[in-house]
C-alpha positions as CSV (number, residue, x, y, z in Angstrom):
1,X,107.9,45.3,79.8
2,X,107.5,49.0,79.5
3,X,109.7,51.1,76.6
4,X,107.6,54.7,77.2
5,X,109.2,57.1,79.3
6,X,109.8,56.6,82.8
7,X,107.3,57.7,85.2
8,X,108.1,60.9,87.6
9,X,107.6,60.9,91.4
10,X,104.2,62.0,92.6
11,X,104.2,65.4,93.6
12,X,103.7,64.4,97.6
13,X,107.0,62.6,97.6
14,X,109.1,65.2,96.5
15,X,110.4,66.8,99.6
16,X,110.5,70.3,99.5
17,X,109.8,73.1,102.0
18,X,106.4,74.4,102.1
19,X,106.5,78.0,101.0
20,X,103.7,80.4,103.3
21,X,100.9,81.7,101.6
22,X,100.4,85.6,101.0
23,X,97.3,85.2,103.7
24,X,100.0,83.3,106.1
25,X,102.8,86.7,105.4
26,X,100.0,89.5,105.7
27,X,98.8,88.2,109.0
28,X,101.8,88.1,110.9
29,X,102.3,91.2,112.9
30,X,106.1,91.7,112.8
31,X,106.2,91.0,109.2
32,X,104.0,93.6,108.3
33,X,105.2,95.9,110.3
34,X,108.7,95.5,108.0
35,X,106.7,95.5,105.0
36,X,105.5,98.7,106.0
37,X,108.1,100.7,107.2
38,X,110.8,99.4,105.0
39,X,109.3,98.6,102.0
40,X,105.7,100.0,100.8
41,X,105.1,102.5,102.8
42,X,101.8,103.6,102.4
43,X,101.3,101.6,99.2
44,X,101.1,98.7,102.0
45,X,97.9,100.3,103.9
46,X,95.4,97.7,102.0
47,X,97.3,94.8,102.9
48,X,97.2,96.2,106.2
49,X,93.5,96.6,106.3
50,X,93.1,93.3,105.4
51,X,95.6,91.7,107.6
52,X,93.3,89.6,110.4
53,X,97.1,90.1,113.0
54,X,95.6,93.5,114.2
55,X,92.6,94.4,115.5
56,X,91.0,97.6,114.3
57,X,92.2,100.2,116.5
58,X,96.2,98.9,116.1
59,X,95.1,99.5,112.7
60,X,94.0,103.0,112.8
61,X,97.0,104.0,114.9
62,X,99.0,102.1,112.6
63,X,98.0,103.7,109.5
64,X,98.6,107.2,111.2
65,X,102.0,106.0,112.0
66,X,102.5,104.7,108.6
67,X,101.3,107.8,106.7
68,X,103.3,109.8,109.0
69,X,106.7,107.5,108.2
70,X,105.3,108.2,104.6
71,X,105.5,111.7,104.7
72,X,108.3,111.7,106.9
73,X,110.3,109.9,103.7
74,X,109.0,112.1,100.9
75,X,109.8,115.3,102.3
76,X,113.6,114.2,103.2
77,X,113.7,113.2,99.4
78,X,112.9,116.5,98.5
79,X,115.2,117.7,100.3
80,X,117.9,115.6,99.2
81,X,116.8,116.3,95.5
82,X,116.4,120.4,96.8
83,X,120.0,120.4,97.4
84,X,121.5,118.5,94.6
85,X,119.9,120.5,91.9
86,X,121.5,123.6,93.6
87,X,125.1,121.7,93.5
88,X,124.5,121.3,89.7
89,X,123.1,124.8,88.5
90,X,126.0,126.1,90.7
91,X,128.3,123.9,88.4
92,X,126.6,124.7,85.4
């Protein structure tokens, strides 16, 4: 008769839903497409680079796209942060 504690299911029977890998994410086009454009911006250009979903010349043009969208952001948050300092040293 066994008293000790009682055993635990091996970890292959428990059933739960394989998560995907970072390498499985990075390589799927349309995913890092999002990942690029709504998330990282340019921060996201390594991953990217070595993403094996696009071949090298998607890559260039992407990067000049993403760099782009960059810029494209940062200068409308200047310009947001432009005109709210003006509302406040008007109210001051």
């Amino acid at each position: 008769m066994n008293h000790g504690p009682p055993e635990s299911a091996p970890p292959e029977s428990i059933a739960a839903s394989p998560k995907p890998s970072w390498r499985e994410l990075i390589d799927n086009p349309w995913i890092m497409i999002l990942v690029l454009f709504f998330v990282t911006a340019a921060l996201g250009l390594p991953f990217l680079w070595i993403s094996r979903g696009f071949s090298t010349f998607s890559k260039i043009v992407l990067t000049i796209a993403v760099l782009l969208w960059t810029a494209l952001v940062l200068w409308v948050f200047w310009l947001i942060m432009v005109w709210c300092y003006t509302r406040i040293a008007e109210a001051i």
